[in-house]
C-alpha positions as CSV (number, residue, x, y, z in Angstrom):
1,X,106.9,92.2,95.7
2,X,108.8,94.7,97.5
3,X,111.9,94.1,96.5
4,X,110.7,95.5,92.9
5,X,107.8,97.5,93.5
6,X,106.3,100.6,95.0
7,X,109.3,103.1,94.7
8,X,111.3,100.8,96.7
9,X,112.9,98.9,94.5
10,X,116.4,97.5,94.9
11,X,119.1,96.4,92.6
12,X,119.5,93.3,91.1
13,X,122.4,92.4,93.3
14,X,120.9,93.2,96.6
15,X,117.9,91.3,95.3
16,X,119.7,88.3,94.8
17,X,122.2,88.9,98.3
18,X,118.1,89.1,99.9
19,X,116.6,85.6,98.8
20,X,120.0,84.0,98.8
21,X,120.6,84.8,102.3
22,X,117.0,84.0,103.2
23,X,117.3,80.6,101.5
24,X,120.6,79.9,104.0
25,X,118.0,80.6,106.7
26,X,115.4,77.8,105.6
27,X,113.3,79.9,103.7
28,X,112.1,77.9,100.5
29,X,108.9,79.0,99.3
30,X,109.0,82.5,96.9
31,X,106.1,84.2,96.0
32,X,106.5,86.9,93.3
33,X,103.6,87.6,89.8
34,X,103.9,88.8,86.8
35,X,102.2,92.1,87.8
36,X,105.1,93.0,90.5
37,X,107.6,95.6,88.9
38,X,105.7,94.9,86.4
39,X,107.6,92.2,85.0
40,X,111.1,92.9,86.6
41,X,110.1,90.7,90.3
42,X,110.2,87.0,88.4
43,X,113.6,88.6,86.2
44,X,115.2,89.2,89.4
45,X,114.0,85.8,90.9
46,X,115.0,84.2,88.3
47,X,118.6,85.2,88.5
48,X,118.5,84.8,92.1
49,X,117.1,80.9,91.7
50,X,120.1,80.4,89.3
51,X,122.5,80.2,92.6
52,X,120.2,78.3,94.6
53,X,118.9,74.3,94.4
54,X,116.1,74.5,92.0
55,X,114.6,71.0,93.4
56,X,114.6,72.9,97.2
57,X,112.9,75.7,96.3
58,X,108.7,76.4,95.8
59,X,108.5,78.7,93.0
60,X,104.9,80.4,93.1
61,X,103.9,82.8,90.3
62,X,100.5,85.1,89.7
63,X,98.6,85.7,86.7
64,X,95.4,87.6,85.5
65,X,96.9,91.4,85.2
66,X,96.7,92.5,81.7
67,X,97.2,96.2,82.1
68,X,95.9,99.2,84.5
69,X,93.0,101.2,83.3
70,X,91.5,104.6,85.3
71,X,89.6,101.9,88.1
72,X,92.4,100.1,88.6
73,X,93.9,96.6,87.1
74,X,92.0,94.9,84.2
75,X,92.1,91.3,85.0
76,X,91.8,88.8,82.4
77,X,90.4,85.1,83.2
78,X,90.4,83.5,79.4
79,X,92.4,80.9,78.9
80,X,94.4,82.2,76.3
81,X,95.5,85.1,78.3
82,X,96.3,82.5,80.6
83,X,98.6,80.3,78.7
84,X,100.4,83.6,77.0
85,X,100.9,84.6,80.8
86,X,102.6,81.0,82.6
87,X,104.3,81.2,79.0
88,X,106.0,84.8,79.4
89,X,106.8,83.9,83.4
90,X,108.3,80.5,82.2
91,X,111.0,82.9,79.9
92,X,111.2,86.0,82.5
93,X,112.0,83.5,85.6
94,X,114.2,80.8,82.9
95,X,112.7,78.0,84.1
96,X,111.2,74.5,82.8
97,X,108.3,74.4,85.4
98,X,106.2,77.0,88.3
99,X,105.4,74.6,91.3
100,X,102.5,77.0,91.9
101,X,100.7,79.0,89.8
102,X,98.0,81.5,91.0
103,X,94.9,83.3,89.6
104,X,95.9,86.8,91.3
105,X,92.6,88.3,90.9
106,X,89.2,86.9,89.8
107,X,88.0,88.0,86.3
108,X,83.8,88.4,86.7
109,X,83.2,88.4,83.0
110,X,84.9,84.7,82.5
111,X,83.2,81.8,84.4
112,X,86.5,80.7,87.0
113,X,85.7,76.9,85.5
114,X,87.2,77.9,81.9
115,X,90.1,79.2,83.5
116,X,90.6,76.6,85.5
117,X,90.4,74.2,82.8
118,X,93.1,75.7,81.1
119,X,95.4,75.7,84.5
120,X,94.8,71.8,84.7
121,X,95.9,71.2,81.0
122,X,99.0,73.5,82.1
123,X,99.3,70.9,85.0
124,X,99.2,68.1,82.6
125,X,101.8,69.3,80.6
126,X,103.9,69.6,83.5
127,X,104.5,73.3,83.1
128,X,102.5,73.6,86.6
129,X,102.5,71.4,89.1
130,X,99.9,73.0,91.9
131,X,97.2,75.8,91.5
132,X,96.4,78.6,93.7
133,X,94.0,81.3,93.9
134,X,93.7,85.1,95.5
135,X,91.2,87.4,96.2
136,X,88.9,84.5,95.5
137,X,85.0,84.7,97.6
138,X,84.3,81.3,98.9
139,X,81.7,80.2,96.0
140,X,84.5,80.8,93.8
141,X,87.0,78.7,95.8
142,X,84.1,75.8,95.7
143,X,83.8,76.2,92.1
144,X,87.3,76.7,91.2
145,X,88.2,73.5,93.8
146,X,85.7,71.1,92.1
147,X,87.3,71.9,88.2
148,X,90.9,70.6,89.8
149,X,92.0,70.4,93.4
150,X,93.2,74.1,94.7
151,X,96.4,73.6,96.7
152,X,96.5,77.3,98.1
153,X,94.4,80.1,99.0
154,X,96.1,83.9,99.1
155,X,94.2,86.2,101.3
156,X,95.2,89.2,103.3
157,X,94.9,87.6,107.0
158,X,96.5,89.5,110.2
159,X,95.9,90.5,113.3
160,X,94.1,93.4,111.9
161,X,92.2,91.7,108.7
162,X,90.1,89.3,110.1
163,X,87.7,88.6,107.1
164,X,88.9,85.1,106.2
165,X,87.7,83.5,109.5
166,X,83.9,84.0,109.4
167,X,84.3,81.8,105.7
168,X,87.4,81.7,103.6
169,X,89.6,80.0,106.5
170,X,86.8,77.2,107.6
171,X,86.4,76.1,103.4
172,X,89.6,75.9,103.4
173,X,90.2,73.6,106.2
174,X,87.2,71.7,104.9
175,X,88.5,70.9,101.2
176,X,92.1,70.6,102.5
177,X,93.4,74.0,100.4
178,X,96.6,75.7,102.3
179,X,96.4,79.1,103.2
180,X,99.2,81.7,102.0
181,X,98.4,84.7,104.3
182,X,99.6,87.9,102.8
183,X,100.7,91.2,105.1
184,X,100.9,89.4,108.2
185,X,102.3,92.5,110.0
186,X,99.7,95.2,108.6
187,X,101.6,95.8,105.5
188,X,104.1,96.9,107.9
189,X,102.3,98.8,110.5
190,X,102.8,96.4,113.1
191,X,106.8,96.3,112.3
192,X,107.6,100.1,112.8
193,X,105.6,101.9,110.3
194,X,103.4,102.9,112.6
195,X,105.7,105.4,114.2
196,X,105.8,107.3,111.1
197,X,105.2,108.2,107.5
198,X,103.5,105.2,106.1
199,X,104.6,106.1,102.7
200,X,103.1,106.9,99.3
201,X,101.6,103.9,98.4
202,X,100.0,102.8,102.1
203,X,98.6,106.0,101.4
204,X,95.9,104.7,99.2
205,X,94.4,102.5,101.5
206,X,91.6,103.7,103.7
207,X,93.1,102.2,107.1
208,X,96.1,104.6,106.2
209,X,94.7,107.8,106.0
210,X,93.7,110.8,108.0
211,X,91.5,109.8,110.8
212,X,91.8,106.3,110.4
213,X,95.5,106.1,110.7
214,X,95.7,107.7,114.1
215,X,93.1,105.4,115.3
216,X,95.1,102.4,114.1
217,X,97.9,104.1,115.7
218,X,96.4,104.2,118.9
219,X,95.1,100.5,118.4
C-alpha cells in the first residue's frame, strides 16, 4: 500500500527495485487491493511480478471498495460487483490467476454467504485459488468459513492492537484460517515515527492525535 498511497508514493521504477529486491531476500507473499492508489498499487505489482517467478510468488488482492462518499468508503458485497472487481485486478496486475483473493471490508446490506458464493465459483473457474477476509467480526468469519473454507484472516494485530485475541485469533486457530496481521509496528510508530511528525494521514486516527499521541509516545 505504501508504495502507492498516502502522499508517499514512489515511481514505478523504485517500486519495482522495492519488491524485486525483497523477493532476493525470501520475501514471496504480496499483498496489494484494488482500492490502494486507487488502482495504480496492482499496475505497479504487476510490472514488478513480470521480472520475478510467477510460480514462487503469493499474489493476494482486495475487493469491496466501490468509491468514497462523505463517511468514508462505500463497500459493495454483490456478487456482480465482485466478479467486475477480480475481473479489472486480473487486467491491472496482467495475470491468468490471484492465489488469494480478499473481501477488504464487509458490506452489511449483502448477506457475506452471497458473496461468498460468488468467490467459490471464482475458485472454480480457477481465476482464484484461496479466499481471505478483513475487517471481518467473528460471526462473519463462521458464516463466511462454512459457505467455502477461508484460508486467511487480515486484521490489524500488534503490540498495541490487541483486539483479535479475546476472539478473532482463537476462531481462527479453531477452523484452521491463517492470520495476515496488518501494521505490526503501529503503522510505523514503533519504527521511528514516534520521534516525530506522524504525518497527514496517521493524523486521522484517534491514537495519533493531540493527547493521545503523547501518551503513546510515552508508552
Amino acid at each position: 500500500m505504501g508504495l502507492s498511497d498516502h502522499n508517499v508514493s514512489v515511481s514505478d521504477e523504485v517500486g519495482i527495485a522495492i519488491i524485486k529486491h525483497a523477493f532476493e531476500r525470501g520475501i514471496t507473499h504480496f499483498d496489494t487491493a484494488d482500492f490502494y492508489g486507487p488502482k495504480t498499487n496492482e499496475i505497479l505489482v504487476g510490472k514488478a511480478l513480470k521480472h520475478l517467478p510467477r510460480e514462487k510468488v503469493q499474489l493476494a488482492t482486495k475487493f469491496g471498495v466501490e468509491s468514497m462518499g462523505p463517511g468514508g468508503p462505500v463497500i459493495n458485497g454483490t456478487p456482480a460487483f465482485v466478479r467486475s472487481s477480480l475481473e479489472a485486478s486480473l487486467q491491472r496486475l496482467d495475470v491468468d490467476y490471484i492465489d488469494l483473493y480478499y473481501i477488504i471490508k464487509i458490506d452489511t446490506k449483502t448477506p457475506i454467504e452471497d458473496t461468498m458464493e460468488e468467490l467459490k465459483q471464482l475458485v472454480k473457474e480457477g481465476k482464484i485459488k484461496y479466499i481471505g477476509i478483513s475487517e471481518a467480526s467473528p460471526e462473519t468469519i463462521r458464516r463466511a468459513h462454512a459457505i467455502h473454507p477461508l484460508t486467511a484472516v487480515q486484521i490489524e494485530w500488534s503490540l498495541w492492537t490487541r483486539d483479535a485475541e479475546e476472539e478473532i485469533i482463537p476462531l481462527c486457530r479453531e477452523l484452521g484460517i491463517g492470520i495476515v496481521p496488518y501494521s505490526p509496528p503501529g503503522r510505523g510508530f514503533f519504527a521511528g515515527k514516534a520521534k516525530g511528525d506522524v504525518g497527514s494521514f496517521l493524523g486521522l486516527f484517534p491514537r495519533f492525535q493531540g493527547e493521545n499521541l503523547e501518551k503513546n509516545r510515552i508508552l
